[in-house]
Structures are given as structure tokens and as C-alpha cells.
N, C-alpha and C positions, 0 to 999 in steps of 0.2 A: 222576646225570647220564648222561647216552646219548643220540647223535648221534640212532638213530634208536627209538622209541617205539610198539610195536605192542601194540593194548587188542583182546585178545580170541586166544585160542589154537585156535579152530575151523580147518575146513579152510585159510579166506582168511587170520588173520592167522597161523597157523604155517607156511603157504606164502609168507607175503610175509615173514618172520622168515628163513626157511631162504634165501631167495633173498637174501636183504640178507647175509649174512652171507658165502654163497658170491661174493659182489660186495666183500667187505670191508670191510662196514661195521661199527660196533659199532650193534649191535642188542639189546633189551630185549624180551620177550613175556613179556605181564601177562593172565594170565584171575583171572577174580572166584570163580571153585569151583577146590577141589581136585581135583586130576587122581587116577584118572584121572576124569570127569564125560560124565554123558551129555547128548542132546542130541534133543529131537523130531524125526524125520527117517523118510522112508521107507528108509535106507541104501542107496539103488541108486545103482549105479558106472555113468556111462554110457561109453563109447569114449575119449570124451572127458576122462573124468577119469584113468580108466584111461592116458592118454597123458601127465596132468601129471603121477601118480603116478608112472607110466616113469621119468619126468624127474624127479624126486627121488629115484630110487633105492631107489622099492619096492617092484620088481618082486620079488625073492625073497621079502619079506613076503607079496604078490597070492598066491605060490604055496600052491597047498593049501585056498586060502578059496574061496567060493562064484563060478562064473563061471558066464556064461550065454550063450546061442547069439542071443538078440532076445528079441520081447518076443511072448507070447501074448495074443492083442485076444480078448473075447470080447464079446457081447452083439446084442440084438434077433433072436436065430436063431440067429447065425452064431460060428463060431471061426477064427480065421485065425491062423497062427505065419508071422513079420515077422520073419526074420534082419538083426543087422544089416548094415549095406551097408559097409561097412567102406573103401573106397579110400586116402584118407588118412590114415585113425583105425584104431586096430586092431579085427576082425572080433569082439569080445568083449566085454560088459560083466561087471559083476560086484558083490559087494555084501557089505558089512561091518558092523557095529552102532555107531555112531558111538562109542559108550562104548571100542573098540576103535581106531577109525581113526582118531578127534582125537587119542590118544596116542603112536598109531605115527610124525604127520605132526610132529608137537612133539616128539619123540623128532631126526627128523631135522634140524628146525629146531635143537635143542641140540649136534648134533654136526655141526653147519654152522658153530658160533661164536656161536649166541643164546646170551644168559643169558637165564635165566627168572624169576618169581614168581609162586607161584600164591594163591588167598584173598585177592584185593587186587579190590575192585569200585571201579571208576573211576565218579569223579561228577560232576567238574566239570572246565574245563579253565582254566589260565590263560594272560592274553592279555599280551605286549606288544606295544602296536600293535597290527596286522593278523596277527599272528603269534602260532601257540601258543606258550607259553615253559614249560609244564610240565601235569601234570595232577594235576589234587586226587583223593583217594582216600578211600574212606567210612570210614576208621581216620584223620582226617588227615594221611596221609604225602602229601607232592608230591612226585613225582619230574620232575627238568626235560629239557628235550628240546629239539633243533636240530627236528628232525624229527617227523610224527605221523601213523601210521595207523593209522583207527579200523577195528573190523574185530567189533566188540559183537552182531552180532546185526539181526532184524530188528527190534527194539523201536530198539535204539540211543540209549542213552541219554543217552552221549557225543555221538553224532549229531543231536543234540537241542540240547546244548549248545552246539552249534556251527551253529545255524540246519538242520539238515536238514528238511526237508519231504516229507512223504509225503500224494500225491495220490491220493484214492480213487475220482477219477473214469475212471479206467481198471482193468480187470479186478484184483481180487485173489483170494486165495487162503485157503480156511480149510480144516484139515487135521485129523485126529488117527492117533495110529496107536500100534499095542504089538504084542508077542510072544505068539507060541503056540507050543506045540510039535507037531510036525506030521511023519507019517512020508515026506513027501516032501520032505524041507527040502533036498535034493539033486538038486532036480527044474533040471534044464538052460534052461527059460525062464522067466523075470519076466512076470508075469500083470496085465492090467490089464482090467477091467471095464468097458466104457464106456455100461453101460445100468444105472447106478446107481441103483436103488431105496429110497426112503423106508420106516420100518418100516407107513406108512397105503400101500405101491404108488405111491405116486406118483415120477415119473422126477425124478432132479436133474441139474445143471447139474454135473456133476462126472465122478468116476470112483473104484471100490474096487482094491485091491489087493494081489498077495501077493508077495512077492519070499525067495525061498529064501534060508537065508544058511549051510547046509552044515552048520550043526553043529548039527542037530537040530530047531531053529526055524526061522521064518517071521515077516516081520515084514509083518505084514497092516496094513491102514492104510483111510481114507475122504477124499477130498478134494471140495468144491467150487469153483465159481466166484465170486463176488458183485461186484457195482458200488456206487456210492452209493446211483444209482436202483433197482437191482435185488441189492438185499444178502440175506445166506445167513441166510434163517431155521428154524437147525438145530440139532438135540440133537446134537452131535458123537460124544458116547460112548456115549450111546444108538446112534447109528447104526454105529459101529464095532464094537458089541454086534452088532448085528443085523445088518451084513455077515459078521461072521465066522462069525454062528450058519448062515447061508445056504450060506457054503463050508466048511462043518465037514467032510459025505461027501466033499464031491469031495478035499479034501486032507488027510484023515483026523487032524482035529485032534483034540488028546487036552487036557484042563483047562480052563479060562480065560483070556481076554486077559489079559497081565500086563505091568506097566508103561504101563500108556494116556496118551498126552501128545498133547496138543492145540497149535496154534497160528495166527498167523494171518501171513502173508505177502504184502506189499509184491512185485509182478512188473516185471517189464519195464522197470525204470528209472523207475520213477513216483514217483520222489524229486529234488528239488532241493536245490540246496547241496553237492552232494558233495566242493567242494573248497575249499581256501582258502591262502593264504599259503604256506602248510608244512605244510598237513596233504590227506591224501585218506579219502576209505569207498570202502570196497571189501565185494565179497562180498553177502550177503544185505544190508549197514545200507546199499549204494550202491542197492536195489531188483534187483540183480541174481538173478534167480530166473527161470525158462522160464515165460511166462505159459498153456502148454499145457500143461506136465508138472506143475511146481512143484519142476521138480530144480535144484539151488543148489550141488550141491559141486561139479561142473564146473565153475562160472561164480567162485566160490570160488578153488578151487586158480588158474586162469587170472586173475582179478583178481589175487592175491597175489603171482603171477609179474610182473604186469605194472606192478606199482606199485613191487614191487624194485629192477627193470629202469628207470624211471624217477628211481628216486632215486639210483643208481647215474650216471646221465649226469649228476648235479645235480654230483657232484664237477667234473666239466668246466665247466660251467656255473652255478657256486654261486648266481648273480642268479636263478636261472628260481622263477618267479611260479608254482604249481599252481592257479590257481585258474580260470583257461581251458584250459588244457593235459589235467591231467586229464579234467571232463567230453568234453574232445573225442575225449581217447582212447578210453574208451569208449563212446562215438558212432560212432566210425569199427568198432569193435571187434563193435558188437553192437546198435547203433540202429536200420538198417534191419528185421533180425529181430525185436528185440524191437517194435518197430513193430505191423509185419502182424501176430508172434504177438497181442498182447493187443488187437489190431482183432479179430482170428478170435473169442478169447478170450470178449468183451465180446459176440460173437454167440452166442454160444453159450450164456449166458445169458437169452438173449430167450423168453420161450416160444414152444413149440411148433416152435420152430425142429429142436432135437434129436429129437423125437419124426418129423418129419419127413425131413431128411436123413440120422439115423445109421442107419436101415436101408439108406440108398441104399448108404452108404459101405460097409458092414460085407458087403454084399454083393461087392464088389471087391480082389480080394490086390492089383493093383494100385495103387490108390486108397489102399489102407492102407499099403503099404510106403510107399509116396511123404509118408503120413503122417508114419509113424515116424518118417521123417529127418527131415523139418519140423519135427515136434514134437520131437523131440530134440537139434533144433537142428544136424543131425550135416552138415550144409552148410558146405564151408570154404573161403577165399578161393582154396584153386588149384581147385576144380571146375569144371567148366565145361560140363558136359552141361546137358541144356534142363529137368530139375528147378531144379539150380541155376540157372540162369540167369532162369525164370520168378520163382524165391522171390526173388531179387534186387533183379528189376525190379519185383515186387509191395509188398516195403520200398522199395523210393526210392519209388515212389508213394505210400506210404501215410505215408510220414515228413513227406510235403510237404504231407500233408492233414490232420498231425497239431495239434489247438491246443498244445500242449505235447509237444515229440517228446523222448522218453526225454530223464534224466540235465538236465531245464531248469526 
């Protein structure tokens, strides 16, 4: 028994574990693999995560690991280095191998007052009433709970069992990515392609990429876009082959991709159901992922904060109902943006659209910085210069235009 019930040890629910605990709650964190466990990911740290991580106390961990200056854009001609803009968020990203960072973040989440269990896959949940009252487990163990935050994954399986819905008529996201060893693995900027070629030439709706990670390796990766109407018809690992064989000279890879993991990602909030009675999704299983990057640990660490922070006021408030409250929070938190983002997003997939405009852009350091931030979401509610202000006013618009606007 435990008041509060967190399924999944990734960045979001060992961040929302660590926060419940420094709040004082009794807290439980359940992942289905032994620790420590890897996880498909490009490992990049943006500003942004880098700040939650601050705020759990890992900055002396950060020290030593890979850090970087922004992000180097290359493609259709052009190279341009995109420092980040730093004002509110620290001037730094940075970047770690999930296999690493899920256990440093669950390391803190333990020594905040979580207990833990690891090897336990959650399967089903049970209900009283309108209310979760425990979760069934694929060994049948239930363990019962006041409390429930799912936090599994983009699959979600838990998420599933609990009505979640993931809508695929807005942009998603298909990925793979593994290791190489590379004598630049120290290289000060994160690398992103954005004239993404098929192994036949042909341009995709996506972007490659290399992200140093300091201790010898690079974690190179391929991601596209797809919709319902316009879905990603692609060899994933083939193509992460044949990106890397592409940047083999330029960053002097030595062996073969090793560890290649694929997957496919839920963006922008294009999940319903996210909340109910006493339980929330957070993290990747809420759709919370940048529909222009496909970066999720930011969005992650900050859901898991924010759902803490939430269940924490329920002491005050023992009646409060999660089942409007939640979506709204994250509505207010990240709706506008994820909005416009996965509007751009779903353009970007149209043909010929990219083949058309990414020269225009790529042509401009302006244009592209102003990217960066957008894309990286790196916009935050004290800004107030006229970037901010226009991407604002371009989410409420397009929230209002939305048939389903995030998180509904």
C-alpha cells in the first residue's frame, strides 16, 4: 500500500517520485526492467532540462559530462552554429546516454524518500468507482494506491487501461538512433541535419543527427515526421545505416552503429484521457514530446515536477477531482506551443514544401536562431521580447483553430 503510485522510472516518473517525496509524501516508483535499463532516445539535454536537473540536485553529476555551446544546423548549402539564447534557461545544453541518466534521476528520486521496485511490468489497473484503487502487475502482485501516476512510456500501456487515446491526425514522430565511436565525441555543438536524405536521394520530412556525449561516442540518430494522411514510409535502420555511413569522414567514425533502437512518438499533446479521479500521464504516455525536435526529457523532468507539486496541494485539498485540473494544467503550461508547433510540424510534411522553403531559411543565421528557440521550445512565460510575443500570439491563434487542441 502507498499513498502515492508512480509506474515508470524514466526521466518523468523518477522526477515526479523525487518531488513527491521532497513534498512528503510516501511515494512508490515501479519500472518493469532492471535498473540500470536503457531507453531509445537521442540523449540531448536542452537548457531546459538542464534547469530541472539543477533543481534536483544534479548539477555536480552535469559536471564532467558532455556540454554544448547550441546546436550546429547544416543542410541545402548552408552551415550555420545557433548558440543558445540562454536569458532565463542556462546558456548550455548538454547530453547523457539514457542508460546513465534514468539511474542517476531514480538514484535521486531514492534518496528524496521514494521506495522503489524494479522487474515489476504494470498491466492492468483496478478501479473503485471512478477511482484507481491499485494496479495489477504481470506476476500477479497488486499493489494499492490512494494515488496514481502513470508515467510508462509512449506505448502506455497502463495509459491504455485507463482510456488514453492517442490521435494520429496531428504530426507524429518516428525515430531510431545507436552509438558509434567517433574522435570527436567532444565536439562542443549538437549537430542536426535538416536536409535529410533517403538511401534512393530523395528529401524526407525529418532531420539526422549527432550529439556528442564526451566519452568517446556519439549518439547519431534519424527521425521523421508522419500524419495519418501523410505517414512515414521508411526503413528506419536502414536509414540510420546510411546516415551514419554519410557522416562517417566528417566525424571520423570508427566501427559500426551499435545498439540501434527505434520508435515511434505520440507529439504535442495528441493524447486524450490524460487524467482521472486520482490518477494523471505525464511525460511522453501524456503525448508530451516537442513536435519540431522530438525532445521529451525536458517535457518529462517538468511534467514530473508538476504533477508532484499538484498532489502535494491535494493534502490541503483532499476532494480535488484530477480529471479537469490536470488536462488544464497542462494546457496552460504548453498548449499554445504545442499548438503552433505540430501545425508547423504537419507542414512540413506536405511535399515540396521543404524542398522549397529550407533553402530560404538555411540561408538566414537570423531565421535559424529564432528557430532554435521555437523549436526548442526555449520560450518562457517571463519573456517578453517580440520573438516571444509573436510565438504567443501565433499559439492562441492556432489553439482556437485547433479541432482538438492538445491534452482533449
Amino acid at each position: 500500500m502507498t499513498d502515492v503510485l508512480v509506474i515508470g522510472a524514466g526521466p518523468a516518473g523518477s522526477s515526479a517520485a523525487a518531488w513527491c517525496g521532497r513534498n512528503g509524501l510516501d511515494v512508490l516508483l515501479v519500472d518493469a526492467e532492471e535498473f540500470p535499463r536503457d531507453k531509445p532516445c537521442g540523449d540531448g539535454l536542452t537548457p531546459r532540462a538542464i534547469a530541472e536537473l539543477d533543481g534536483l540536485g544534479l548539477s555536480p553529476w552535469l559536471e564532467g559530462r558532455a556540454r554544448n555551446k547550441g546546436l550546429r544546423a547544416a543542410g541545402f548549402g548552408q552551415e550555420l552554429y545557433l548558440p543558445w539564447p540562454g536569458g532565463n534557461l542556462p546558456n548550455y545544453g548538454g547530453a547523457a546516454p539514457r542508460l546513465e541518466l534514468d539511474a542517476a534521476i531514480r538514484q535521486v528520486a531514492i534518496d528524496s524518500g521514494a521506495r522503489v521496485l524494479e522487474s515489476m511490468r504494470a498491466k492492468d489497473v483496478v478501479m473503485e468507482g471512478n477511482k484507481v484503487s491499485g494496479v495489477l502487475f504481470a506476476d500477479g502482485t497488486t499493489i494499492s494506491c490512494k494515488r496514481l501516476i502513470v508515467a510508462d512510456g509512449a506505448k502506455s500501456q497502463l495509459g491504455r487501461a485507463l482510456g488514453r487515446t492517442w490521435h494520429r491526425s496531428t504530426a507524429y514522430g518516428v525515430a531510431a538512433r545507436g552509438y558509434i565511436k567517433s574522435h570527436r565525441s567532444d565536439d562542443p555543438w549538437i549537430s542536426s541535419h535538416l536536409e535529410l536524405r533517403g538511401e534512393q536521394g530523395e528529401l524526407l520530412s525529418g532531420y539526422g543527427w549527432v550529439f556528442p556525449l564526451g566519452d568517446g561516442e556519439v549518439n547519431v540518430g534519424v527521425g521523421t515526421l508522419a500524419t495519418n494522411k501523410r505517414p512515414a514510409d521508411v526503413n528506419l535502420r536502414g536509414l540510420l545505416t546510411h546516415y551514419a555511413d554519410q557522416q562517417r569522414e566528417t566525424w571520423e567514425f570508427e566501427g559500426d552503429v551499435r545498439a540501434p533502437w527505434s520508435a515511434l512518438l505520440p507529439m504535442g499533446g495528441a493524447v486524450s484521457n490524460v487524467a482521472g479521479a486520482n490518477w494523471v500521464l505525464i511525460g511522453d504516455s501524456a503525448g508530451c514530446v516537442n513536435p519540431l525536435n522530438g525532445e521529451g526529457i525536458d517535457y518529462g523532468l517538468e511534467t514530473g515536477h508538476l504533477a508532484a507539486n499538484l498532489f502535494a496541494n491535494t493534502i490541503v485539498n483532499p476532494a480535488m477531482d484530477y480529471t479537469t485540473v490536470w488536462p488544464q494544467q497542462l494546457l496552460t503550461h504548453y498548449g499554445t506551443a504545442f499548438s503552433i508547433a505540430r501545425r508547423l510540424a504537419g507542414l512540413i510534411t506536405v511535399p515540396k514544401l521543404l524542398p522549397t522553403f529550407g533553402p530560404i531559411g538555411m540561408r538566414s543565421q537570423f531565421l535559424m536562431t529564432v528557430a532554435l528557440r521555437v523549436m526548442g521550445n526555449l520560450i518562457t512565460p517571463e519573456d517578453k521580447d517580440i520573438t516571444a510575443r509573436l510565438w504567443n500570439f501565433a499559439g492562441r491563434r492556432s489553439i482556437k483553430l485547433d479541432e482538438r487542441p492538445p491534452f482533449s
